[in-house]
C-alpha positions as CSV (number, residue, x, y, z in Angstrom):
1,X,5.4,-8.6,-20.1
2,X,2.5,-9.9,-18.6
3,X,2.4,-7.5,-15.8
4,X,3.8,-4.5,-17.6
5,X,0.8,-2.1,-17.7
6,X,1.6,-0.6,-21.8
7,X,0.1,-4.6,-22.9
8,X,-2.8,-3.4,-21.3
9,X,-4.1,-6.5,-18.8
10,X,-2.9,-4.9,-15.4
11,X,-2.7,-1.4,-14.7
12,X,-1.5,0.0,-11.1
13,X,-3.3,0.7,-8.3
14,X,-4.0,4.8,-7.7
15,X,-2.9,4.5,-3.8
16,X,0.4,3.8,-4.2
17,X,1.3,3.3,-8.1
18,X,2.8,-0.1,-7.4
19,X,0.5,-3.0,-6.7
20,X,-1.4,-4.3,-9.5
21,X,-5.0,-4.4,-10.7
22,X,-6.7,-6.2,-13.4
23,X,-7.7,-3.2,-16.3
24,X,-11.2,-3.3,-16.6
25,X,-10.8,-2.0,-20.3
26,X,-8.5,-5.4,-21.4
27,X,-11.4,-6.1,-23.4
28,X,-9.9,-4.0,-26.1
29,X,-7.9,-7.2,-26.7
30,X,-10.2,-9.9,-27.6
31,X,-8.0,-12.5,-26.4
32,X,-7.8,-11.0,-22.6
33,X,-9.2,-13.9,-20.9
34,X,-7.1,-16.4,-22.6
35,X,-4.5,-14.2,-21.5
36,X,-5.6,-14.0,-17.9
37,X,-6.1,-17.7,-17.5
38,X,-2.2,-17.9,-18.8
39,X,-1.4,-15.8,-15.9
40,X,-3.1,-17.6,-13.3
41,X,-1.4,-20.6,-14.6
42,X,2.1,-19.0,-14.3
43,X,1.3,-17.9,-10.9
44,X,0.0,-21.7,-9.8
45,X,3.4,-22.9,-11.0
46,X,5.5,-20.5,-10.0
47,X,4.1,-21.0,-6.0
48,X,4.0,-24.8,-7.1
49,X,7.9,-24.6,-7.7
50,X,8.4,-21.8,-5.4
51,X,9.9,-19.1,-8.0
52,X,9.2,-15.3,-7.0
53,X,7.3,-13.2,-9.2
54,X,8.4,-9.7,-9.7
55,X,4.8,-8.7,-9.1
56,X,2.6,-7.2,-6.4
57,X,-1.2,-6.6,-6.8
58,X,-3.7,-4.9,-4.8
59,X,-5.0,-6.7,-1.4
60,X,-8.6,-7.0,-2.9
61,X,-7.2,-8.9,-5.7
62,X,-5.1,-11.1,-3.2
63,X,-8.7,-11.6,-1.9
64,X,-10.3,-12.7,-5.0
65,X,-7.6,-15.5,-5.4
66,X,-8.0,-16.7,-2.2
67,X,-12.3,-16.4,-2.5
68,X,-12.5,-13.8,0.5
69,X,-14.8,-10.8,0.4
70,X,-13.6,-7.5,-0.5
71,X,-14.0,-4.5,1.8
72,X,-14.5,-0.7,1.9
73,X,-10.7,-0.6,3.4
74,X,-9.6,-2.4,0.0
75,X,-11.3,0.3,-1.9
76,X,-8.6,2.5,-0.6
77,X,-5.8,1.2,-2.4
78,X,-7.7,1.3,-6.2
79,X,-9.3,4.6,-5.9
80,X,-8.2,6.7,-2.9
81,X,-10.6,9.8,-3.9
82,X,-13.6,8.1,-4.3
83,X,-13.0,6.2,-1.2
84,X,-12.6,9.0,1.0
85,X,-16.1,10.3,-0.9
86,X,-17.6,7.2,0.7
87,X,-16.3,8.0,4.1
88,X,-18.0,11.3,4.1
89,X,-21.4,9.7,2.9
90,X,-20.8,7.5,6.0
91,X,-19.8,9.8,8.6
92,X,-22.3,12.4,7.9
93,X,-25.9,13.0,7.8
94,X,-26.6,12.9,3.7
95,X,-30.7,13.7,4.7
96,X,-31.5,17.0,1.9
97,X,-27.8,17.0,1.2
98,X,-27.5,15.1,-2.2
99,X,-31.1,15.5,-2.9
100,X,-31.4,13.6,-5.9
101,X,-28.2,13.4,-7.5
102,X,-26.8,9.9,-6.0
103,X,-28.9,7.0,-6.9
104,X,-27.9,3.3,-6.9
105,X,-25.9,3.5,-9.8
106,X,-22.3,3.5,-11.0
107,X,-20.7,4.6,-14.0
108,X,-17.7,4.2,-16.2
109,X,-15.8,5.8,-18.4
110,X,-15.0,3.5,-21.5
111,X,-12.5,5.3,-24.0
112,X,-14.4,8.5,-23.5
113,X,-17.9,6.7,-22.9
114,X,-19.5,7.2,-19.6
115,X,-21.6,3.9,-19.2
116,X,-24.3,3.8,-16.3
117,X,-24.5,0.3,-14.4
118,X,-27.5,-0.3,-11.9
119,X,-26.6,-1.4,-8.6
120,X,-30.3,-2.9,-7.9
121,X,-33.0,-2.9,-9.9
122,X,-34.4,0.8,-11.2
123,X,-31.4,1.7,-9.3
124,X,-31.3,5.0,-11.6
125,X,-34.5,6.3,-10.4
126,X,-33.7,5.1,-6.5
127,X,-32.0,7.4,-4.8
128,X,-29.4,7.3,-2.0
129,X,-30.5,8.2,1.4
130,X,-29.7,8.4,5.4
131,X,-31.9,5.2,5.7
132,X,-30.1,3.1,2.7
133,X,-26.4,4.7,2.1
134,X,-24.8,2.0,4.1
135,X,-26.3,-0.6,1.5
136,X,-25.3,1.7,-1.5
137,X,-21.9,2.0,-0.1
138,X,-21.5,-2.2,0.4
139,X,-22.9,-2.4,-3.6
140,X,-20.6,0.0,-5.3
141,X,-17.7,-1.3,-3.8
142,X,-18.6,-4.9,-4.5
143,X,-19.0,-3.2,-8.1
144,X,-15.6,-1.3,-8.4
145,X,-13.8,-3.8,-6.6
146,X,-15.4,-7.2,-8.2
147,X,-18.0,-6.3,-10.6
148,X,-16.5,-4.4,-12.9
149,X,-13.2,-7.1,-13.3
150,X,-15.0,-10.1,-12.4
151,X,-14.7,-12.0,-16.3
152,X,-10.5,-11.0,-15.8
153,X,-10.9,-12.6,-12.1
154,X,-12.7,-15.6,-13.0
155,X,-10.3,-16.2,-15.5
156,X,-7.1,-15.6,-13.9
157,X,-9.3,-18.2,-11.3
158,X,-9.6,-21.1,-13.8
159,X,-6.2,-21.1,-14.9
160,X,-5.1,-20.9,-11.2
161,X,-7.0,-24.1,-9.8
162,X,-6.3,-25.9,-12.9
163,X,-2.7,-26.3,-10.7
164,X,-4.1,-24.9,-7.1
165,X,-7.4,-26.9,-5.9
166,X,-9.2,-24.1,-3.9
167,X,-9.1,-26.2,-0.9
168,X,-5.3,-25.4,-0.6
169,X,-5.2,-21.4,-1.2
170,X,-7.6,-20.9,1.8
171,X,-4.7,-21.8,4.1
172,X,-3.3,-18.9,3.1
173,X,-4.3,-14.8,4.2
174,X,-4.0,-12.6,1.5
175,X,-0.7,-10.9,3.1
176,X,0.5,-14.8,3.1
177,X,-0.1,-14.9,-0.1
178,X,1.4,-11.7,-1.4
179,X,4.8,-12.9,0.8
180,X,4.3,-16.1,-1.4
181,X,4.0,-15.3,-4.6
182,X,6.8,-12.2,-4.3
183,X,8.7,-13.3,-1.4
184,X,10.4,-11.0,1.2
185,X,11.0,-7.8,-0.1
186,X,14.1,-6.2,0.9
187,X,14.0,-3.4,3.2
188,X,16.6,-0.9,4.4
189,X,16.1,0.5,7.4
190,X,18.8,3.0,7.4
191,X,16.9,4.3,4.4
192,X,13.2,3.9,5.8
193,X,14.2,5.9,8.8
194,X,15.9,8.6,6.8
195,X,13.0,9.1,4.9
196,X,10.7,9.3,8.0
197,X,8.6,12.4,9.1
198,X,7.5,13.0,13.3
199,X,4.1,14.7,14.3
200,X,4.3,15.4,18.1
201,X,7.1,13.6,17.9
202,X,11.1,13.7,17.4
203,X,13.4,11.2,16.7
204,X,14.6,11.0,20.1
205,X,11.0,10.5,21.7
206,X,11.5,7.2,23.8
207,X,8.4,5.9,21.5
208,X,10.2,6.5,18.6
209,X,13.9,5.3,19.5
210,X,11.3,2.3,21.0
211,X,9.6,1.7,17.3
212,X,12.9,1.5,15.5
213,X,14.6,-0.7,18.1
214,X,11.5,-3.0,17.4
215,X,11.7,-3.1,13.7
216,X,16.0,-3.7,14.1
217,X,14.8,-6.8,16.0
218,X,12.1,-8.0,13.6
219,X,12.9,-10.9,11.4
220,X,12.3,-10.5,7.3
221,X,8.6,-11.6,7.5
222,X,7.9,-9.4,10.2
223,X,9.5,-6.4,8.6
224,X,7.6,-7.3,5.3
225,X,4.0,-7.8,7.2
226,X,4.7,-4.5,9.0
227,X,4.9,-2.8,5.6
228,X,2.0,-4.1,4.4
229,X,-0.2,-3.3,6.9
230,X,0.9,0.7,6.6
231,X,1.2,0.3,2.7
232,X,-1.1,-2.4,1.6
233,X,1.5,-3.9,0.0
234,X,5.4,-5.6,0.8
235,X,6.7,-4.0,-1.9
236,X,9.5,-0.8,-1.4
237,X,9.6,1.7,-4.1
238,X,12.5,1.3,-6.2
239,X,13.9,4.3,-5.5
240,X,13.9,4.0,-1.7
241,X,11.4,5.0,0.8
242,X,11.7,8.6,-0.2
243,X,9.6,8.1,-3.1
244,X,6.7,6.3,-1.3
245,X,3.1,7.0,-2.4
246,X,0.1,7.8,-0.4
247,X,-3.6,8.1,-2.0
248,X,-2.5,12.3,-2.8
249,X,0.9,11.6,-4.6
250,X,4.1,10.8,-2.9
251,X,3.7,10.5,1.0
252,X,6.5,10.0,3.2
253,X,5.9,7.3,6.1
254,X,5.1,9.2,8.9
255,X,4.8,8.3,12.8
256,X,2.1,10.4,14.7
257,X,1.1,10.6,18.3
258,X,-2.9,9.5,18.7
């Protein structure tokens, strides 16, 4: 119940409808935190006594367990659209282009009510430029990513090291951690190759007969950490691999030639 999204602490991730993120909007309960505290108690015993969780969450909040900074790449697994909106801003020359209608601000929708937060200070009357974009970009996702959850953080935080003393999580990397917490998922290859789409390729290119000769000879863990790094998380769609997600609805896994 705790990570079943209808009681409202959790809610999934838009990239792949599977990993978990804390709900910004829990405050509607105004016992969330003493909820969230619970769960990062549960989660320090259950890697204490090494039970599996039938959980996954979002990388960035892997991160925040283990006190690592969040990144623009972690943005991509919460809110795919608005991080391929900060990929334009980067790649392109903004100069006259948003004029301005993009200041250091972000805002929220609350139950209908759009809330406007300022990045710096006066950030609604400082706009966005060529010159300062890069720093915008760096604030709003530190906002979307950290900001914006960080009471539900620090309190999944408190009730975590009241078991796990920091000084033992930073062993870990968040994909460690992920394989800690929910263990080695279980992956049919049969199935993930079935379910498996070619560009400039075919399934008898020697690079592909090559990449599924590789994954046959991977152990568990290998398997697992390859998943992650093309997913962002271990964790196989119920269904099968047919009913993967990618940030624009269901997205089969696909091998292309660079």
């Amino acid at each position: 119940k705790m990570f079943n999204p209808d009681n409202g602490l959790f809610v999934p991730s838009a990239g792949d409808k599977i990993a978990l993120q804390p709900n910004r909007m829990s405050w509607v309960n105004p016992d969330h935190l003493h909820f969230f505290s619970f769960v990062g108690r549960i989660l320090g015993k259950a890697i204490i006594d090494s039970r599996l969780l039938d959980c996954h969450f979002t990388r960035s909040f892997y991160k925040h367990l283990l006190g690592l900074p969040v990144d623009m790449r972690d943005l991509e697994a919460v809110d795919p659209d608005y991080y391929k909106s900060l990929c334009w801003i980067l790649e392109n020359d903004i100069s006259g282009v948003l004029d301005d209608d993009l200041t250091f601000t972000a805002e929220s929708d609350e139950f209908g009510v759009v809330k406007v937060v300022d990045l710096v200070p006066d950030g609604a009357t400082t706009p966005v430029t060529e010159a300062n974009k890069s720093e915008y970009v760096r604030l709003i996702v530190e906002y979307k990513l950290t900001e914006a959850i960080r009471p539900q953080i620090d309190a999944v935080l408190r009730g975590l090291h009241a078991l796990i003393p920091p000084s033992l999580l930073v062993l870990f990397t968040e994909t460690e951690l992920e394989l800690l917490i929910s263990g080695l998922p279980d992956i049919d290859i049969d199935d993930w190759r079935a379910n498996t789409e070619y560009k400039s390729y075919t399934i008898a290119s020697p690079q592909v007969q090559w990449f599924w000769r590789a994954v046959r000879s991977f152990d568990p863990e290998e398997r697992a950490k390859l998943v992650q790094f093309v997913t962002g998380t271990s964790k196989v769609p119920l269904e099968g691999w047919g009913h993967l997600q990618g940030s624009s609805g269901r997205q089969r896994f696909t091998i292309t030639k660079d």
